[in-house]
DOLUMDO-398987 format. One record per residue (C-alpha): residue number from 0; residue in one letter; x, y, z. Coordinates in pm, 1 decimal, padded with zeros to 6 digits. Example, Ala and Ser with C-alpha at 12.3 -4.5 7.8 and 13.67 -1.06 7.14 Angstrom:
<recs>
(rec 0 'A' (01230.0 -00450.0 00780.0))
(rec 1 'S' (01367.0 -00106.0 00714.0))
</recs>
This chain:
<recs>
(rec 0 'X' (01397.9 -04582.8 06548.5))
(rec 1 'X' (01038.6 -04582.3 06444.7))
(rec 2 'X' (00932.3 -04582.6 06075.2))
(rec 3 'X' (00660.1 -04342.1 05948.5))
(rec 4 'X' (00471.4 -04374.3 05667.8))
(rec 5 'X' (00308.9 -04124.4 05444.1))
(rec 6 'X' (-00088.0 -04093.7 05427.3))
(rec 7 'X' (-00079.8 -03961.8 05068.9))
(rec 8 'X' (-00491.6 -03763.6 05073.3))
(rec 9 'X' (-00713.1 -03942.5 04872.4))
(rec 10 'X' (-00744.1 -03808.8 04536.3))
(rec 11 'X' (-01117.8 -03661.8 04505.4))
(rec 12 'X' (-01236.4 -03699.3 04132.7))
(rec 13 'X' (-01539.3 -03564.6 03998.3))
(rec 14 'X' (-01858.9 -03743.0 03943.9))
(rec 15 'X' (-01864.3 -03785.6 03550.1))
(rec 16 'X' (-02164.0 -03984.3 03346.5))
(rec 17 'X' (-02075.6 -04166.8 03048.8))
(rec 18 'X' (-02312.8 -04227.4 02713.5))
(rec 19 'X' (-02317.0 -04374.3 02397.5))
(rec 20 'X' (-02207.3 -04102.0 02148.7))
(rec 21 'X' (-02525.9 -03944.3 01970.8))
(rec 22 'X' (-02561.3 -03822.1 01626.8))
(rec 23 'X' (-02503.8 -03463.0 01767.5))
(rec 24 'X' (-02222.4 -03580.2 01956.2))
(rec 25 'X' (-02026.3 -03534.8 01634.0))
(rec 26 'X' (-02123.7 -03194.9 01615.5))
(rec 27 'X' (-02014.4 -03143.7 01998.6))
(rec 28 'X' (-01699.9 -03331.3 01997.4))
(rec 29 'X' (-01639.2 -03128.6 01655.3))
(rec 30 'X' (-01689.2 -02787.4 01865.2))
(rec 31 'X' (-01501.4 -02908.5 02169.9))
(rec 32 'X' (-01214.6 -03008.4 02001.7))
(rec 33 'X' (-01161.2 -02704.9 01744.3))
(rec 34 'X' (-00833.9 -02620.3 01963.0))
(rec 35 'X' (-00467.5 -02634.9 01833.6))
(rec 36 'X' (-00408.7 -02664.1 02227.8))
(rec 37 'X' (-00631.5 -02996.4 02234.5))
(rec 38 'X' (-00508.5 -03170.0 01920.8))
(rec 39 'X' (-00166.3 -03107.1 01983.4))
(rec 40 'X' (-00097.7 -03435.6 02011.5))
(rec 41 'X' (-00333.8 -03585.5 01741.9))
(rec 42 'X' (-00233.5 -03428.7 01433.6))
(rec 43 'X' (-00244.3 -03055.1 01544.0))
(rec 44 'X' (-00519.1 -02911.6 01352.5))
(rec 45 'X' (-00874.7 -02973.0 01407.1))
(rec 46 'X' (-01040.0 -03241.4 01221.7))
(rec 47 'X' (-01317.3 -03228.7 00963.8))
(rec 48 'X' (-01712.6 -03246.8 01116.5))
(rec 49 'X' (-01734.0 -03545.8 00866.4))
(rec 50 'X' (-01451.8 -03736.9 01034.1))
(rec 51 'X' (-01633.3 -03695.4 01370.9))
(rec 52 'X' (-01944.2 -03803.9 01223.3))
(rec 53 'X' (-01751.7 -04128.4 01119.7))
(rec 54 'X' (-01603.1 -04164.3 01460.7))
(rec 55 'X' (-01958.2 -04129.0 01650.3))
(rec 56 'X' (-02154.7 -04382.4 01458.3))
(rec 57 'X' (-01843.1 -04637.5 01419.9))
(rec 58 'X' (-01879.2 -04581.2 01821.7))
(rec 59 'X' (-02180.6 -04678.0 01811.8))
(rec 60 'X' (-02106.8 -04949.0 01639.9))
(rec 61 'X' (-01929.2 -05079.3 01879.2))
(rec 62 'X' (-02131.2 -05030.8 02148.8))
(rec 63 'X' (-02363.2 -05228.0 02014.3))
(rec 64 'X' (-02110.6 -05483.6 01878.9))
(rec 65 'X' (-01837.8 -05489.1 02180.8))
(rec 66 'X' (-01991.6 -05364.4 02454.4))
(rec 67 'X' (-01775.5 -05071.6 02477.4))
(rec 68 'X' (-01687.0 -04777.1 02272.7))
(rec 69 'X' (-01555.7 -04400.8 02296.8))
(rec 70 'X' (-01817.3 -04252.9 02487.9))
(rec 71 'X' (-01895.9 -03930.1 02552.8))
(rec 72 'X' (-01770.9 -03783.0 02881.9))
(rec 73 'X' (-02040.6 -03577.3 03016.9))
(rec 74 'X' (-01954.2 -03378.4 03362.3))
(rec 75 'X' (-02144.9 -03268.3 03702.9))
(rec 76 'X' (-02413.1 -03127.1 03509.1))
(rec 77 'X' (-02410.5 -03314.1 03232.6))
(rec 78 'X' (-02233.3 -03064.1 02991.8))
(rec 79 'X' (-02016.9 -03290.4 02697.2))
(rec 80 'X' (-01658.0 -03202.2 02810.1))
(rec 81 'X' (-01486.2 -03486.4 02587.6))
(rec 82 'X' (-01503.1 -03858.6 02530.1))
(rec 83 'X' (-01298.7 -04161.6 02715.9))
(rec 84 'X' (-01344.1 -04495.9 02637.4))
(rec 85 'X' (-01190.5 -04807.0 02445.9))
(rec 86 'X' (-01177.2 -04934.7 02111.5))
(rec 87 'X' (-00981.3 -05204.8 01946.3))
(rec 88 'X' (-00630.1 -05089.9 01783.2))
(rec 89 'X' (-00667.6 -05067.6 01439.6))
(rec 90 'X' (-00353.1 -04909.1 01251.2))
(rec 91 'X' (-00090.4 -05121.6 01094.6))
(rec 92 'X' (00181.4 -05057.1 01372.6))
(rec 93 'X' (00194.0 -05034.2 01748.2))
(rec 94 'X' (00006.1 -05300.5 01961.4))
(rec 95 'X' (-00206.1 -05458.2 01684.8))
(rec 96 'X' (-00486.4 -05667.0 01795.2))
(rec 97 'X' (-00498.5 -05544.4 02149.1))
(rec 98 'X' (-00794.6 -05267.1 02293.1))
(rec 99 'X' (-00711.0 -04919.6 02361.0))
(rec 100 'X' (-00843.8 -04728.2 02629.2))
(rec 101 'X' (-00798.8 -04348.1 02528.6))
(rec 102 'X' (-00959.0 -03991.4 02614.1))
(rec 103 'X' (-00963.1 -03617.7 02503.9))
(rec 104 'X' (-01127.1 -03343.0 02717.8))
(rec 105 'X' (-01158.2 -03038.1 02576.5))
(rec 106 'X' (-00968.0 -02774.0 02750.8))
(rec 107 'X' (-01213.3 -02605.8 03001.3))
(rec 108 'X' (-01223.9 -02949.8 03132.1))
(rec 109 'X' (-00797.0 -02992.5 03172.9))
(rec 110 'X' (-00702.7 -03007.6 03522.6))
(rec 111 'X' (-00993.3 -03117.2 03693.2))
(rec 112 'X' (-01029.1 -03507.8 03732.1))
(rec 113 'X' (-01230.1 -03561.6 03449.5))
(rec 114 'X' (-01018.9 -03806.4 03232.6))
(rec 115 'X' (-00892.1 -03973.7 03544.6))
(rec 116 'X' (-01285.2 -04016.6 03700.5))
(rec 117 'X' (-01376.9 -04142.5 03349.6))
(rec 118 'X' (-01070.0 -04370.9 03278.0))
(rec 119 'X' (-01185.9 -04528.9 03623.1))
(rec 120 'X' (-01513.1 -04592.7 03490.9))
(rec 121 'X' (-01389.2 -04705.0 03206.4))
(rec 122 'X' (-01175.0 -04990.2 03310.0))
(rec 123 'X' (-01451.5 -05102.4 03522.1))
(rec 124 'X' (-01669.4 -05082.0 03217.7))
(rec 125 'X' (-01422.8 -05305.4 03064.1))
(rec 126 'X' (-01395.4 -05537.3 03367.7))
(rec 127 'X' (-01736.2 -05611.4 03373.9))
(rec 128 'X' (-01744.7 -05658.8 02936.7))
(rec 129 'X' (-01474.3 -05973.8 03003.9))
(rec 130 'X' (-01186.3 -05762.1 02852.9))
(rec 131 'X' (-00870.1 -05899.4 02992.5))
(rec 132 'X' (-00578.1 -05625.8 02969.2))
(rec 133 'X' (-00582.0 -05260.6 02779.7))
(rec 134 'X' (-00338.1 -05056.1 02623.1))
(rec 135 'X' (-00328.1 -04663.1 02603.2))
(rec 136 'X' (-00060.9 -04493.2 02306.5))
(rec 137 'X' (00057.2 -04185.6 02437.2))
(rec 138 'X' (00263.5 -03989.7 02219.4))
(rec 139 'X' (00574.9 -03844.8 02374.5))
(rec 140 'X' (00567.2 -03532.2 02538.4))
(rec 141 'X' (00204.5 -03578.8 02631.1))
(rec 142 'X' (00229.7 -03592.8 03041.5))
(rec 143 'X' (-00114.2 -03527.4 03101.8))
(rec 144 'X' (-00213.5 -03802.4 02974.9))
(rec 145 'X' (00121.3 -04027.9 03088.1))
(rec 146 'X' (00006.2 -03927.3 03483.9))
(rec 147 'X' (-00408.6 -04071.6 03375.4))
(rec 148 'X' (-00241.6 -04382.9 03283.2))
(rec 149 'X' (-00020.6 -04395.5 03606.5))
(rec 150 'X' (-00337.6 -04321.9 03811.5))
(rec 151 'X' (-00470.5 -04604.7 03679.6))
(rec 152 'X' (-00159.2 -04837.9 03764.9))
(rec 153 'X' (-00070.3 -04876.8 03380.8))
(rec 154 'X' (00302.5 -04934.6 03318.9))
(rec 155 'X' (00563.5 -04842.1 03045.9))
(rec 156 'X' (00570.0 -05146.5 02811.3))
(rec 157 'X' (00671.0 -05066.3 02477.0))
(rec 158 'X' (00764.2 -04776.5 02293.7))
(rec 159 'X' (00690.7 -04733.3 01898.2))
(rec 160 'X' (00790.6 -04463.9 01631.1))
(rec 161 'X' (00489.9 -04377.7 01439.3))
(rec 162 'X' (00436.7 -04353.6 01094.0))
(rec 163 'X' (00536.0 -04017.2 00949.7))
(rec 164 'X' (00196.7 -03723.8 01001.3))
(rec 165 'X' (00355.4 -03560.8 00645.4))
(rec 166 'X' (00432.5 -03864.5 00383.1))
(rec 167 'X' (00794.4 -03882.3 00308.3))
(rec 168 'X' (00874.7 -03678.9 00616.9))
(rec 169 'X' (01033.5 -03902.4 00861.9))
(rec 170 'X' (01117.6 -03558.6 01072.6))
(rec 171 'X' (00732.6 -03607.3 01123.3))
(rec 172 'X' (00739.7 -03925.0 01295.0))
(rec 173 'X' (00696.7 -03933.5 01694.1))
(rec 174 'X' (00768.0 -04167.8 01960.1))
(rec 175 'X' (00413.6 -04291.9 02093.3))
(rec 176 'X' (00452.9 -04484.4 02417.0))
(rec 177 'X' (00216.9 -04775.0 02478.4))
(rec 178 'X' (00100.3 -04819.8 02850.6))
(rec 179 'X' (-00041.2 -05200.2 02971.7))
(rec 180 'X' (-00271.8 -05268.1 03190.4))
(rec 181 'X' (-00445.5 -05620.9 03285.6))
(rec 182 'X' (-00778.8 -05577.2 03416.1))
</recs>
């Protein structure tokens, strides 16, 4: 009896650019994002322009600080479809200390390769900045995002019930998952 193997086709990902997030950029990621569908998982309701205004220049930031940051995902033709990248872990619970690689596409974008391609980059980004391991929290129910981190060999560690989204409700909490990879 001979054993056959499966040739599993090569997955083909887009070609995707990444750049430092701009001033503008808030405005962008503001527009791209404006989707109950997108921030289903973070929060549910679009944020404020001022809180993406925060988020690009503390980006920035770290850029300059780090050598990595959230950048923004630009695709084929150089059209702003999201932003992928790292930044340390910040929040009280979960894996404190540790960096987080993350992304969010807006939904034009869903389906195509585009967080995969850029989570790729990404990690090598990372490689080549000395970071040792990353981390990516993926609250439950999210399996678009649970199937990025498997393309990119990351594995279940640790699971963690977040802090309530409504003060006081703890039927608000949710389970957020927290994927490990060592780079």
């Amino acid at each position: 009896m001979t054993e056959q193997t499966e040739t599993l086709p090569a997955l083909h990902l887009p070609d995707v650019r990444l750049r430092v997030p701009t001033h503008e950029d808030a405005f962008v990621w503001h527009r791209l994002f404006d989707d109950p569908e997108v921030m289903e998982f973070f929060g549910g309701s679009s944020a404020e322009l001022s809180m993406y205004e925060e988020l690009t220049a503390r980006q920035r930031r770290h850029d300059a600080e780090l050598g990595y940051c959230l950048w923004t995902l630009l695709d084929e033709t150089g059209e702003p479809v999201g932003f992928t990248g790292a930044q340390p872990w910040t929040r009280p619970w979960g894996p404190v200390g540790e960096i987080e690689i993350g992304w969010r596409l807006t939904r034009r974008a869903w389906g195509k390769g585009y967080a995969s391609a850029a989570a790729r980059a990404t990690v090598d980004r990372l490689r080549a900045a000395g970071v040792p391991s990353v981390v990516a929290m993926i609250v439950d129910g999210n399996e678009r995002s649970v199937a990025v981190t498997r393309r990119l060999g990351m594995e279940l560690a640790e699971s963690f019930a977040t802090p309530p989204r409504t003060p006081g409700v703890e039927s608000s909490r949710r389970v957020a998952h927290c994927f490990r990879l060592t780079l």
